[in-house]
N, C-alpha and C positions, 0 to 999 in steps of 0.2 A: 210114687216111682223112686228107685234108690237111682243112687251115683255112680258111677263105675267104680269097680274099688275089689279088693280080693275078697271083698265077703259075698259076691255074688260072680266071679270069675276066677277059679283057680289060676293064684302063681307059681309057675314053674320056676323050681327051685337048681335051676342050672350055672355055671362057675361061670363068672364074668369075665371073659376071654378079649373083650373087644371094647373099647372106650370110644365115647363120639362127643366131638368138641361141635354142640351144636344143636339145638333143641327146637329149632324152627320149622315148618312144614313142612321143607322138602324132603330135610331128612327123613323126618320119621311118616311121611310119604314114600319113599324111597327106597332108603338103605336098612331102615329097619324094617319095613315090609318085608325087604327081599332075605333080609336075616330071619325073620320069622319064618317064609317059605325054607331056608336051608336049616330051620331047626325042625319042623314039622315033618320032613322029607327024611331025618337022619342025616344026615349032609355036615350039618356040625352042632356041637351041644353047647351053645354057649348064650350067654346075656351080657350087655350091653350096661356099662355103666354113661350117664351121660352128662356132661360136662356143660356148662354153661361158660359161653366165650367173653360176655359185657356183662358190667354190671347190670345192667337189665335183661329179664328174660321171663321166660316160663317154666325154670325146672320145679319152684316153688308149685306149682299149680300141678306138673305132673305127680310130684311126689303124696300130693291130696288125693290122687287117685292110684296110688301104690305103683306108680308106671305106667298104669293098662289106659289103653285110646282105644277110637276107631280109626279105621280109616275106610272111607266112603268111595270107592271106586265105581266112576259113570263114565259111558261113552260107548262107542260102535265097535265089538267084537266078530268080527269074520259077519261083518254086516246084520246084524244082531243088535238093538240098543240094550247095554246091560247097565245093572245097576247091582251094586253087592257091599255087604259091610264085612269087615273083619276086625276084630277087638286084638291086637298087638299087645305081646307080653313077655317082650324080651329086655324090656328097662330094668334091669334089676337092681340098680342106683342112682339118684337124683344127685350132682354136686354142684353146686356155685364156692366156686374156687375163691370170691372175693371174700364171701363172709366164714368159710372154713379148708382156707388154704392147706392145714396138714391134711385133712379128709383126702383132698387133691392126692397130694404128694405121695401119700400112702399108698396109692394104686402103684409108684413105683417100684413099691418093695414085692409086689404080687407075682406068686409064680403063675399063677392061670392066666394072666392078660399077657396078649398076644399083637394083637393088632389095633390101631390107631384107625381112626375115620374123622374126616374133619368138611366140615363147608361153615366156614366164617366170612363166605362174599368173595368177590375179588380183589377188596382192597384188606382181607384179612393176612391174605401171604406179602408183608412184606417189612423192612428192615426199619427199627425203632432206635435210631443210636441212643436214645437215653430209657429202653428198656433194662437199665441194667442193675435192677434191686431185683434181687430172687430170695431175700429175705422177705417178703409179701409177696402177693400174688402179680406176676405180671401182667399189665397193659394190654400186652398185644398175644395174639394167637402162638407165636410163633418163641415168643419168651415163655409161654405155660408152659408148650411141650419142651424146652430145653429145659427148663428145672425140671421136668417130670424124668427124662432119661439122665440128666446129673444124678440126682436121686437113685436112679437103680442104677448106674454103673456105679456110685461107690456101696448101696448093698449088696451089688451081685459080684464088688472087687474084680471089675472088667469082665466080670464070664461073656465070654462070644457069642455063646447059646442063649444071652437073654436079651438077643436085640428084640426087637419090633418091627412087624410089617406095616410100613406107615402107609397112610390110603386119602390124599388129601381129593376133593369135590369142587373144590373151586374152580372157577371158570378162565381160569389162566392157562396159555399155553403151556403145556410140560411141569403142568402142576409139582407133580412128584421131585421135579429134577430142581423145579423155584423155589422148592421147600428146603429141597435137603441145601442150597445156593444160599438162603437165606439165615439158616439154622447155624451155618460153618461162621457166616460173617455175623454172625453176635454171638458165637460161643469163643471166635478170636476178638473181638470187641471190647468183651468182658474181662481178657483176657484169660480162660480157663485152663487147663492143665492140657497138654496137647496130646499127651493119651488119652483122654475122654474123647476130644474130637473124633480122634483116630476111630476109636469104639463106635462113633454116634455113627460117622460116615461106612465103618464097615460091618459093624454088627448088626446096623438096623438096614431094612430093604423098604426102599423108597419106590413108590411106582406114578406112575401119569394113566391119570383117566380121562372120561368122557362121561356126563351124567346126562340123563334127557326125559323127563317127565314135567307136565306141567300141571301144576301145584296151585290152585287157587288157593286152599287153606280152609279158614272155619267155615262153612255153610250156613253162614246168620238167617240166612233167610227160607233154608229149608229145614233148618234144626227140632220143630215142632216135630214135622213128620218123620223124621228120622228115628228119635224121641221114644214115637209109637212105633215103629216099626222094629226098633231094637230092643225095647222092653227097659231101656233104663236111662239115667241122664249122663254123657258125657260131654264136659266143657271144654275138652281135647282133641273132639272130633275132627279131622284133616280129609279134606276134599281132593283128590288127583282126578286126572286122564286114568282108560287104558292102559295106553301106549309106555311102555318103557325101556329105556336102552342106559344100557351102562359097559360102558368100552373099559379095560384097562391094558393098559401096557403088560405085554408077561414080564413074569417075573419070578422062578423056580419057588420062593419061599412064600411069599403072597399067596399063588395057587393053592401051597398043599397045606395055608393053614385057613385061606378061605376061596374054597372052590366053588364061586359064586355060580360059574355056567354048568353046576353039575345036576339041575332041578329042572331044565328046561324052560329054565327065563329067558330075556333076553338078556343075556349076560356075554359079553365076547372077551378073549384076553386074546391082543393081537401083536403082530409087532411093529405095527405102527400104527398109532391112532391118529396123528394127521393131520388124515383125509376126513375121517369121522366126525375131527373137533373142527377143522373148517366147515364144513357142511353145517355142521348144526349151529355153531356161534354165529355163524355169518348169516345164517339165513332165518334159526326161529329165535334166538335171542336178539340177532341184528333187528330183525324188523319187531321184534317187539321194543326196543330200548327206540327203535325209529317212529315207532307209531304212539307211545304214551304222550310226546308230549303235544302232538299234533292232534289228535283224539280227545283227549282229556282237555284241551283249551279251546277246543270245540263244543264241550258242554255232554263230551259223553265218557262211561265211566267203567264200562269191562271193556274188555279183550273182543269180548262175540258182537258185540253190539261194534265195536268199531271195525270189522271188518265184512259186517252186513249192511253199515250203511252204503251206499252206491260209493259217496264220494271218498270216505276216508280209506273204504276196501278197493278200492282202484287206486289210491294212491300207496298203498301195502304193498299192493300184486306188480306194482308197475317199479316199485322200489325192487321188490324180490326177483323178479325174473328176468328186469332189464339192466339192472345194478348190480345184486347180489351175484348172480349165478354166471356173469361175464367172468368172473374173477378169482371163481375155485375149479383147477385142473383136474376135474372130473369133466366122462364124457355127459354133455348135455342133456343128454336125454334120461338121466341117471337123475341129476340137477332138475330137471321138470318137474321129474315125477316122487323127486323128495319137498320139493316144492310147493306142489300139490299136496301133496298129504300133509304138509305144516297147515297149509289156510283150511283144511277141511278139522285140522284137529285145534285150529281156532272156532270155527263153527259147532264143534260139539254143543249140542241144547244142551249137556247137563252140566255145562261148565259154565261159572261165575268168576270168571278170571281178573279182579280188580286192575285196573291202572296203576293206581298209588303203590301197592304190592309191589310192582314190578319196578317204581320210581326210585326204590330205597337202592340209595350210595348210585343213581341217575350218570352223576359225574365221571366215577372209575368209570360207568357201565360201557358209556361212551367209547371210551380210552378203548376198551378191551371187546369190542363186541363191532363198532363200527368204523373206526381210524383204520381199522387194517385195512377196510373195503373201499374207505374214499383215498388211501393210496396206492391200491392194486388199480382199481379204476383208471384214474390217472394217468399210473405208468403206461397201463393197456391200451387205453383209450384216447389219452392225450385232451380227455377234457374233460370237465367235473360231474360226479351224477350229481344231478339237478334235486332230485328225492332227499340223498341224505344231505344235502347241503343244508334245504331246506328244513331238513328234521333239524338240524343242529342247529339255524334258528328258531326254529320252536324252542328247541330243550333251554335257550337263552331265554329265552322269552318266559317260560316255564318258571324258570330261577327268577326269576321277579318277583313271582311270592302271589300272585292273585287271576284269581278266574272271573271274571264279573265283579260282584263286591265281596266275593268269597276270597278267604286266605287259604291258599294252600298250605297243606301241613307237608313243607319238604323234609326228606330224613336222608342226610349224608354226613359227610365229617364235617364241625360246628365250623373248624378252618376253612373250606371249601364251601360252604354255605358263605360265611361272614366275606369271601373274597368275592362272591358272586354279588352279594347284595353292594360292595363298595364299588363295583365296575359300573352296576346300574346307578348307584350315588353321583358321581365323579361323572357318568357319559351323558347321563338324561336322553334325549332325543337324537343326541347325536351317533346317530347311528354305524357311520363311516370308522368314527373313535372305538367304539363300542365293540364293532366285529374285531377287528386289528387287534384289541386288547382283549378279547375273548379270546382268539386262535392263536395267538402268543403264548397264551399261560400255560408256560412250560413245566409247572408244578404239577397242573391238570393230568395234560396231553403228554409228557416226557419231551416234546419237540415244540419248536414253533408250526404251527401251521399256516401259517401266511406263506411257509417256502414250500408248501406243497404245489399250489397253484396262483399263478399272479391274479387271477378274476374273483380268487376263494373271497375276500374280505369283502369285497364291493357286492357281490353277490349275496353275501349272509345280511349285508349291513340293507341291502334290497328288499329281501323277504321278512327282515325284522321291520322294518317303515311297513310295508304291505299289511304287515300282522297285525299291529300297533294304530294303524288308522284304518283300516278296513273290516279289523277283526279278524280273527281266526278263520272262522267258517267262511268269509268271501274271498280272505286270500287264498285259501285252498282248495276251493272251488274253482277259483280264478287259476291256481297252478295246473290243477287236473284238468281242464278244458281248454284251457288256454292253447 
């Protein structure tokens, strides 16, 4: 059986219109699916060059396969279980910017690229003061893409016409608006020339989305049959949902150079996403950043498996509908039944949705997925939800680094690793010390959290003793019945 590779799948030899800083599942889950659908469709003629944002990655592995993947699409279609492969072939270049930085750069001299796409996490968008060598390849997400348009504003000598539709995926409020916020404050940092800003801020069109597919990734364990079923070998293969939604802000020049809702996807451009991005971060990213570490230090290791156990799944559903859904200004009933369909498309059988997968950069996740809900609550409520209090003892507890005599393999910033492991150094047992200086670290959180609620510290310092001498599984047992 061969490899995937163009000598057994034609490449389409199309202009590479569109750069994606980003070579991990979701994307090309995702966004290059849905590129492939609007090139298949006539919709747009374009391929995709793709960027690698760390020095570590997989673009080395794609470029072994000319580009070409699967992706394995399973789950419940108009009540239908389906199952479907499609072989994606609109990667039409492989870059790691760290070992062939002008390769990078050179894409800014290009008249065919058009548009930008990016998901580097959500602690990818943000502000690096000592980003500031763009003589090598920069550090962070957000210093690539400003050498990339330095670069073509002085080959295009400011033409107006050669900005870029930038299209950032990260899970940040007002994406679009953080990037272009982000991009002003280290191109004045650097101190650049103040017509270039000028250009960056108005030649290129910045937008805010919404991304919503869930992404398990490789299929380790169904890969044989897949194997056979497709006739050849790929080590690229990327596992999704169904289901998929992608919100974006309009934007006149975005639309007309990618009119993603023109193929009948779900594709929306609206003018306000919101409601969209509350709905979904709060309720299927919150309860999953709520459930890994409470799940996972119970001894179990997907998505489906923790929300079909009795106890971990009633404490999911009890987080979601009595926590979550108080707290975003949609009508309720709207809120149920989006609710509902999150835990049934946890339950998909063809989904292997690891834990650990979803653990990477744990810490921002927090910040960005569940702080908002334990202080809308709050305000609303005037008293703590009990769930994520508790999840965010776990996720403490998590950052300790062990499961039985198992080591956890955490993956976040080595800083924010290294600070978690000296809180448990420095507190040991003492668990009262412990929370206080957990919800403090305003490096974490952006705030203290101790002044969210005066019970907050006593309460977490509670459930971590509970966890800690009783175990996981009896303290959480013990919370849900209790």
């Amino acid at each position: 059986m061969e490899t995937l590779s163009k000598k057994i799948h034609e490449v389409k030899n199309r202009p590479i219109k569109i750069m994606q800083f980003g070579e991990g599942n979701f994307l090309r889950a995702f966004v290059d699916w849905i590129v492939q659908d609007l090139n298949d469709n006539g919709a747009i003629n374009s391929n995709v060059v793709v960027v690698q944002p760390m020095p570590f990655g997989r673009v080395a592995d794609l470029a072994v396969q000319d580009g070409l993947y699967t992706v394995r699409l399973e789950g419940i279609d108009k009540g239908e279980k389906v199952k479907k492969s499609q072989i994606i072939d609109v990667i039409g270049d492989c870059v790691n910017p760290f070992t062939d930085y002008e390769h990078y750069l050179s894409y800014g001299e290009s008249e065919d690229l058009q548009i930008i796409i990016s998901n580097t996490t959500e602690a990818g968008i943000a502000f690096d003061p000592e980003d500031t060598d763009f003589t090598q390849c920069p550090k962070s997400y957000p210093g690539k893409l400003l050498a990339l348009l330095k670069r073509r504003y002085d080959h295009f000598n400011g033409d107006m016409t050669k900005g870029l539709a930038i299209i950032p995926c990260e899970l940040i409020d007002y994406n679009g608006e953080e990037l272009y916020r982000v991009l002003t404050q280290l191109a004045e940092h650097v101190g650049m020339d103040k017509k270039f800003i000028e250009w960056m801020q108005t030649a290129n069109h910045f937008t805010s989305t919404l991304v919503d597919r869930i992404v398990p990734g490789y299929p380790k364990n169904e890969i044989d049959a897949i194997r056979e079923e497709c006739g050849y070998i790929d080590n690229n293969v990327v596992k999704g949902e169904i289901f998929h939604l992608w919100v974006l802000k309009k934007e006149p020049r975005v639309q007309a150079v990618f009119p993603a809702d023109s193929t009948g996807l779900n594709v929306i451009f609206a003018d306000d996403i919101k409601p969209y991005k509350q709905r979904k971060v709060k309720i299927l990213n919150g309860s999953h950043t709520a459930m890994v570490p409470v799940a996972y230090l119970c001894g179990i290791d997907t998505v489906g498996e923790a929300v079909n156990d009795p106890t971990i799944g009633k404490f999911v559903r009890d987080f979601v509908f009595n926590e979550v859904n108080p707290t975003i200004d949609l009508p309720q009933d709207q809120m149920v039944a989006f609710a509902t369909s999150v835990i049934e498309r946890y339950q998909n059988p063809y989904i292997r949705h690891e834990l650990m997968s979803i653990a990477l950069n744990s810490t921002t996740k927090f910040r960005t997925r569940l702080l908002p809900t334990l202080e809308d609550y709050v305000r609303i409520k005037g008293k703590l939800p009990l769930h994520l209090v508790f999840a965010f003892a776990a996720l403490c507890l998590f950052h300790k680094g062990k499961r039985g005599e198992e080591t956890i393999a955490l993956k976040d910033d080595p800083h924010l690793l290294e600070h978690w492991a000296k809180m448990w150094q420095e507190c040991g047992t003492d668990y009262k010390k412990f929370a206080k200086e957990a919800l403090g670290w305003k490096e974490a959180w952006e705030i203290d959290m101790n002044t969210i609620h005066p019970a907050l510290a006593d309460t977490v310092a509670k459930y971590l003793e509970e966890m800690e001498t009783k175990g996981m599984r009896a303290a959480v047992e013990e919370f849900v019945n209790g």
